[in-house]
SESE-879258 format. One record per residue (C-alpha): residue number from 1; residue in three letters; x, y, z. Coordinates in Angstrom, 2 decimals, decimal comma, padded with zeros to 5 digits. Each point is the difference from the previous one (the first is absolute). Last residue first. Example, Ala and Ser with C-alpha at 12.3 -4.5 7.8 and 13.67 -1.06 7.14 Angstrom:
BEGIN
{rec 2 "SER" {013,67 -001,06 007,14}};
{rec 1 "ALA" {-001,37 -003,44 000,66}};
***
This chain:
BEGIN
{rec 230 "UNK" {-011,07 001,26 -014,44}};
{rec 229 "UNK" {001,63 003,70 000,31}};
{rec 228 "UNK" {001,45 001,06 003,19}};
{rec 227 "UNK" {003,85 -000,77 -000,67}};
{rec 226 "UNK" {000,33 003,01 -002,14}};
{rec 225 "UNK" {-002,30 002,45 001,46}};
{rec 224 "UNK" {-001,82 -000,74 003,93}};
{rec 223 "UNK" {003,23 -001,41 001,48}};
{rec 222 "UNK" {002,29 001,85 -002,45}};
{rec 221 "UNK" {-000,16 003,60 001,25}};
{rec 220 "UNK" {001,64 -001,45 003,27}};
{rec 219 "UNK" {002,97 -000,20 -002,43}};
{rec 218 "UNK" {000,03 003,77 -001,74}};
{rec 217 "UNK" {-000,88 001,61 003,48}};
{rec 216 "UNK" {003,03 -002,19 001,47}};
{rec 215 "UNK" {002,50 000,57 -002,42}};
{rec 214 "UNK" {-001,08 004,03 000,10}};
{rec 213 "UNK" {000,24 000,03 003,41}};
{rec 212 "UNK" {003,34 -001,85 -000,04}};
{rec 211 "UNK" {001,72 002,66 -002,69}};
{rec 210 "UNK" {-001,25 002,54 001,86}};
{rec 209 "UNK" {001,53 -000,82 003,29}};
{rec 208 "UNK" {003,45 -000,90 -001,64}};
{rec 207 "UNK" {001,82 -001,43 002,76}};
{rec 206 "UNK" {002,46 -002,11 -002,54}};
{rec 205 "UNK" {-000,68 -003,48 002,01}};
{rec 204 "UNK" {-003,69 001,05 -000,19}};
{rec 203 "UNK" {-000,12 000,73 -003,43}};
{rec 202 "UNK" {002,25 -003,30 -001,10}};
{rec 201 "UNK" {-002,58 -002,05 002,31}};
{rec 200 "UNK" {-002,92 001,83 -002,04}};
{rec 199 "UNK" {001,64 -000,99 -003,26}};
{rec 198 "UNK" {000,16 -004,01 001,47}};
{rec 197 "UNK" {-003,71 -000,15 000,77}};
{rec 196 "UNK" {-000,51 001,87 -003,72}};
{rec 195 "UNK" {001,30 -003,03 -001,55}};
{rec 194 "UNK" {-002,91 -002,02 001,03}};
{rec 193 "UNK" {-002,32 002,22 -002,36}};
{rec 192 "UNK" {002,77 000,01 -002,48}};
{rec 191 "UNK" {-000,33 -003,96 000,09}};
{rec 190 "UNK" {-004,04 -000,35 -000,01}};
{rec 189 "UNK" {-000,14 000,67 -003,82}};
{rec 188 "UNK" {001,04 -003,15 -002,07}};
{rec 187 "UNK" {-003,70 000,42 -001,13}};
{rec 186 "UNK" {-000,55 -003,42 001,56}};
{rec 185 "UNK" {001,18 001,32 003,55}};
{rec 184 "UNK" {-001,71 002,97 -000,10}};
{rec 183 "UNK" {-003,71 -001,94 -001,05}};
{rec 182 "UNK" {000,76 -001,98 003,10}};
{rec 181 "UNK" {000,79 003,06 002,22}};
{rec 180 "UNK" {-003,58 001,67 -000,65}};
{rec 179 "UNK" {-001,95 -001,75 002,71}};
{rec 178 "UNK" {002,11 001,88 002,62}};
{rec 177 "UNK" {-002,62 -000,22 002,28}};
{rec 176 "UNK" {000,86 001,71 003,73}};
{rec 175 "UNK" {-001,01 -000,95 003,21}};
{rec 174 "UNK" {003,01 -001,61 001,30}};
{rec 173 "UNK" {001,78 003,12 -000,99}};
{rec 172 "UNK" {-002,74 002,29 002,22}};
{rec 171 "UNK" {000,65 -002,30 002,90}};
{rec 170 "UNK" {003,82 000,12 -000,15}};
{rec 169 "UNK" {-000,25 003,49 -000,93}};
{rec 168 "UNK" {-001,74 000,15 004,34}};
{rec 167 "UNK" {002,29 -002,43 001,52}};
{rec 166 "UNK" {003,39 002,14 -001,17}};
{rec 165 "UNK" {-001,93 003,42 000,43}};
{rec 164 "UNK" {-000,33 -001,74 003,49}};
{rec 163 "UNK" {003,78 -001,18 000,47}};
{rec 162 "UNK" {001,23 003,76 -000,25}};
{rec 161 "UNK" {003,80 000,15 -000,65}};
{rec 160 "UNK" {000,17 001,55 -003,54}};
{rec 159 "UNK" {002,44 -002,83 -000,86}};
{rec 158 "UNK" {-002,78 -002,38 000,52}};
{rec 157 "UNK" {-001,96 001,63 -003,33}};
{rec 156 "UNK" {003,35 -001,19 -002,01}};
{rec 155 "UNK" {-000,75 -003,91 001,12}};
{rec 154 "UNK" {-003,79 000,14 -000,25}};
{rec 153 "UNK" {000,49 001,61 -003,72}};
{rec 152 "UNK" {002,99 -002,56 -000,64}};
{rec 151 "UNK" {-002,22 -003,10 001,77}};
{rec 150 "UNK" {-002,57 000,42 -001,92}};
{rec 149 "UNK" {001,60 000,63 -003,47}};
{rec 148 "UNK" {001,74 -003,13 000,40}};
{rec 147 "UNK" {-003,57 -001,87 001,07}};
{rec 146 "UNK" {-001,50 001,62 -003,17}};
{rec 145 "UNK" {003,02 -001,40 -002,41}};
{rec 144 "UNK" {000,05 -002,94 001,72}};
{rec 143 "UNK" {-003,78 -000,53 -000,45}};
{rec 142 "UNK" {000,17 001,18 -003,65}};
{rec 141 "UNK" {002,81 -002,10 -001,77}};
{rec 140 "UNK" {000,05 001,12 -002,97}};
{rec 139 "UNK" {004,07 -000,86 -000,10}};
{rec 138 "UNK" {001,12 003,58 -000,55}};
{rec 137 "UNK" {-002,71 001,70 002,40}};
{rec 136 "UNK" {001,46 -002,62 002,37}};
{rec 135 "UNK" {003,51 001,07 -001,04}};
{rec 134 "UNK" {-000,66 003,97 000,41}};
{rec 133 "UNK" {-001,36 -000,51 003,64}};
{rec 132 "UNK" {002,16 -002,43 001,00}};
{rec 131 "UNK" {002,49 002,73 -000,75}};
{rec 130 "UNK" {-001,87 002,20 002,62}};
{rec 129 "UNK" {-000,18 -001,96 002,22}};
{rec 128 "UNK" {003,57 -000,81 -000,14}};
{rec 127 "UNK" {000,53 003,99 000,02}};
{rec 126 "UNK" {-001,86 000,31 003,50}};
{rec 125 "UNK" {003,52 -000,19 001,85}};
{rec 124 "UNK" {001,40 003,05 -001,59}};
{rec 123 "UNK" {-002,68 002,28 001,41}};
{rec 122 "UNK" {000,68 -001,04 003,57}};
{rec 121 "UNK" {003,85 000,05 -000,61}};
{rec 120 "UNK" {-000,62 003,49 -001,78}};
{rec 119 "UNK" {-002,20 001,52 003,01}};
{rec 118 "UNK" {-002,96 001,35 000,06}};
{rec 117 "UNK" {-000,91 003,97 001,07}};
{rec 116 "UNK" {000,21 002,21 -003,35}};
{rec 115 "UNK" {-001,36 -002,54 -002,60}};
{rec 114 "UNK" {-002,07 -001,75 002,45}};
{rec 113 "UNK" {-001,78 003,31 -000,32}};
{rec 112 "UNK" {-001,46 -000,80 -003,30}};
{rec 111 "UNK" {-000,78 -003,68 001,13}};
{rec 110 "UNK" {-002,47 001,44 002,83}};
{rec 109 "UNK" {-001,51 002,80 -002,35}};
{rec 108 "UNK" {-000,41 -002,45 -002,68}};
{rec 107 "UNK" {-001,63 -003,16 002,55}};
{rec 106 "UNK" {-002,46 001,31 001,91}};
{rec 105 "UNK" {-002,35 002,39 -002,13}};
{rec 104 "UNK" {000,81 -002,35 -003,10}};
{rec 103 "UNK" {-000,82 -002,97 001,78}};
{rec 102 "UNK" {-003,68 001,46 001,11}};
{rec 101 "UNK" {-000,43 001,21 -003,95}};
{rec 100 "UNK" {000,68 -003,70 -000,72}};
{rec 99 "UNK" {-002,57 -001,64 002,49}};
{rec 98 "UNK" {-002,78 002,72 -001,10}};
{rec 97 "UNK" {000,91 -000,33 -003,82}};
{rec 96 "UNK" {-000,41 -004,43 000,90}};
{rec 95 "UNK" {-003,24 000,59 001,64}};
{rec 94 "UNK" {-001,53 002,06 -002,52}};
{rec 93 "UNK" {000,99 -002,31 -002,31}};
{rec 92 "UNK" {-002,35 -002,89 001,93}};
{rec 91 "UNK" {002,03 -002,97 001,71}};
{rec 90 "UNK" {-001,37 -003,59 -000,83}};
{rec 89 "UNK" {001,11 -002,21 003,17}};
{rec 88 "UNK" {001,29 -003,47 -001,18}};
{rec 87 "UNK" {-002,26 -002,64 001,45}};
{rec 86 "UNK" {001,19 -002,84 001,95}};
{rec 85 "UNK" {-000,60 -003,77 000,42}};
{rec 84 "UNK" {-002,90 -002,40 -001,06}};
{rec 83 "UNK" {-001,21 -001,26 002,44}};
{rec 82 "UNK" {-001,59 003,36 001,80}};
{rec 81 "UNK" {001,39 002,84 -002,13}};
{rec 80 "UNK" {002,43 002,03 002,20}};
{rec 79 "UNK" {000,38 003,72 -001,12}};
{rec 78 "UNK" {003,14 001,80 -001,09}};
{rec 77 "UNK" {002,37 003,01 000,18}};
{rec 76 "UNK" {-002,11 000,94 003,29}};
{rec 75 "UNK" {003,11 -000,56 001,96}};
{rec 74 "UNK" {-001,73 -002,45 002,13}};
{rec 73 "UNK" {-000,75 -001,84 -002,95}};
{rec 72 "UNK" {004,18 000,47 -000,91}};
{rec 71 "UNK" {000,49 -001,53 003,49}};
{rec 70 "UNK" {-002,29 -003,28 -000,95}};
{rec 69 "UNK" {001,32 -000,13 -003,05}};
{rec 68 "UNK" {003,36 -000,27 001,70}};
{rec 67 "UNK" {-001,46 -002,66 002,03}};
{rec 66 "UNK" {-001,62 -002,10 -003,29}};
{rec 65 "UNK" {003,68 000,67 -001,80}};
{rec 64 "UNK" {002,06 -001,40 003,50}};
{rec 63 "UNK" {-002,01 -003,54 000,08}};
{rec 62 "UNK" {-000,63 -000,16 -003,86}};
{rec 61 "UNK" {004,11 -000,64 -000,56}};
{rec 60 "UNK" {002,31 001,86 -002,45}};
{rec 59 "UNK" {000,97 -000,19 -003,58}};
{rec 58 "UNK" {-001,33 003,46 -000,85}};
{rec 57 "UNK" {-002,73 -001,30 -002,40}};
{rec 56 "UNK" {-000,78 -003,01 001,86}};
{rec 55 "UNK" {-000,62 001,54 003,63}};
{rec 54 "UNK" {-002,25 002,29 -002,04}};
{rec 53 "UNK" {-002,06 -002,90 -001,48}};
{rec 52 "UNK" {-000,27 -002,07 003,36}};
{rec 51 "UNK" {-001,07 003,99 002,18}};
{rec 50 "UNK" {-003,07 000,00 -003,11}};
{rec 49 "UNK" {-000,19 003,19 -001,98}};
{rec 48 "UNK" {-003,38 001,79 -000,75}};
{rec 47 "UNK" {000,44 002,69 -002,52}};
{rec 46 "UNK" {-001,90 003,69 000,88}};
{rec 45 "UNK" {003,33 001,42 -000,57}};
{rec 44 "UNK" {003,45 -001,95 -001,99}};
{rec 43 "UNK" {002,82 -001,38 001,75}};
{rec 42 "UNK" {002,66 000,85 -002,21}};
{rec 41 "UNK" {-001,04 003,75 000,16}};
{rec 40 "UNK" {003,60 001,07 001,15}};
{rec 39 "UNK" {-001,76 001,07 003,48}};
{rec 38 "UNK" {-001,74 -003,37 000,31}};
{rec 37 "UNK" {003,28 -001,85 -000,90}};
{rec 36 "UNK" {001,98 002,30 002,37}};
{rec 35 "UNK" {-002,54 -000,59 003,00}};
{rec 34 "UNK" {000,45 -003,86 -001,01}};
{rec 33 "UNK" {003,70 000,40 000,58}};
{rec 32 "UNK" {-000,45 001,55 003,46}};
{rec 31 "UNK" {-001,98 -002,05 001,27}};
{rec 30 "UNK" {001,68 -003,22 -001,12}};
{rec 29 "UNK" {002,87 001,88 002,04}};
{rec 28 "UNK" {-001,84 000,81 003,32}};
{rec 27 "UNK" {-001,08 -003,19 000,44}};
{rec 26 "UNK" {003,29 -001,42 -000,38}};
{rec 25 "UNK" {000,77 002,67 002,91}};
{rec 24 "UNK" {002,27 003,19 -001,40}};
{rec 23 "UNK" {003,44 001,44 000,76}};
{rec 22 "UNK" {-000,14 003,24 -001,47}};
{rec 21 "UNK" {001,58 001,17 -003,57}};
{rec 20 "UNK" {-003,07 002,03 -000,57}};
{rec 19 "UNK" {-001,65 -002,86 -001,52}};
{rec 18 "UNK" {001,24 -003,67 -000,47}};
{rec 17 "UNK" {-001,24 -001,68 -003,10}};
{rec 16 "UNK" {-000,78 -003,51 000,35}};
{rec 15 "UNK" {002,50 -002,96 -001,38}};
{rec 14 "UNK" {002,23 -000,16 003,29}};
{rec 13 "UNK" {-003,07 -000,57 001,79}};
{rec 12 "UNK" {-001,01 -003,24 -002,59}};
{rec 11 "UNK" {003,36 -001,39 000,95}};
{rec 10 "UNK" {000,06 000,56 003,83}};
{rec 9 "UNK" {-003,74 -001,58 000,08}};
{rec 8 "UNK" {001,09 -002,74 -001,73}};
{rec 7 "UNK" {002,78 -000,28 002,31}};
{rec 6 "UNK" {-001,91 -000,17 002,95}};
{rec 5 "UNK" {-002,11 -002,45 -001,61}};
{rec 4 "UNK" {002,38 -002,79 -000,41}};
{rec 3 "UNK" {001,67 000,90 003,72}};
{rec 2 "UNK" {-003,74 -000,96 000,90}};
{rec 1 "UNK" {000,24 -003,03 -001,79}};
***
């Protein structure tokens, strides 16, 4: 029995999302894929959600979804709701421009001078991200697609070398509402926003500092524009 459940576990792991490319705890995981759902809008603010219901939908046991709701509470992302389960936390606009204009302080100077200081085998090894990218955006698919895009941002924000900007976009990403991806997806329109991850890897790999601030400007642009909009 308890090999039995071992390898349920193993199967429903192998199922969840794994961000950043980092070993992670089953825990960890469900975690993680339910941060993409809330970030992609699939889990929708001020709704109630039940830890039975959630284990459902992503094919996984209650056990590990109530403790990783437990973590996200912790989080502030959302709020326990005596019997009945967990509350999705509604974030105001102002919020979500704060957030965003944070990110953009951070994240287009650092990536812009990745283009003089990282190096191609570094670089090179973030294009499967950034193909999974392009074929979640393909498929509609928006938890993969977010949990792709996670782990290429994280992924290319390592190269600068400082763990703590790392931690601290990791917070602001987890944050962020990107209610607007649905409506992309059914207007056939999310795939040139994916395709941009690979156009900033081309920028990078060619050194071409204004070509990556630009990308990035243009991209960050779309958190509170294109894939903003309920």
């Amino acid at each position: 029995m308890r090999d039995m459940a071992q390898n349920t576990r193993d199967a429903e792991l192998s199922a969840l999302p794994r961000l950043g490319g980092r070993r992670s705890s089953y825990r960890e995981r469900v975690a993680d894929a339910l941060r993409a759902a809330l970030i992609a809008g699939e889990l929708r603010p001020g709704e109630v959600y039940s830890a039975p219901s959630l284990a459902a939908r992503f094919g996984v046991s209650a056990t590990p979804v109530r403790e990783a709701m437990l973590d996200l509470a912790k989080e502030g992302l959302v709020d326990t709701v005596p019997n009945k389960g967990f509350r999705v936390t509604v974030v105001s606009d102002r919020q979500l421009d704060e957030y965003t204009q944070i990110r953009a302080l951070i994240e287009i100077p650092t990536v812009t001078a990745l283009a003089r200081t990282a190096d191609r085998v570094s670089l090179e090894a973030l294009r499967p991200a950034a193909r999974e990218i392009v074929q979640a955006a393909a498929a509609g698919d928006l938890i993969a697609y977010v949990e792709a895009d996670t782990r290429f941002h994280l992924g290319l924000l390592a190269l600068a070398g400082n763990a703590h900007l790392v931690e601290v976009v990791a917070d602001l990403r987890g944050r962020s509402r990107l209610y607007g991806l649905t409506a992309l997806v059914r207007a056939g329109r999310l795939l040139a926003s994916a395709e941009e991850h690979l156009e900033l890897l081309d920028a990078l790999l060619e050194r071409d500092e204004q070509a990556v601030d630009a990308i990035m400007t243009r991209h960050l642009g779309h958190v509170r524009g294109l894939w903003a909009a309920d």
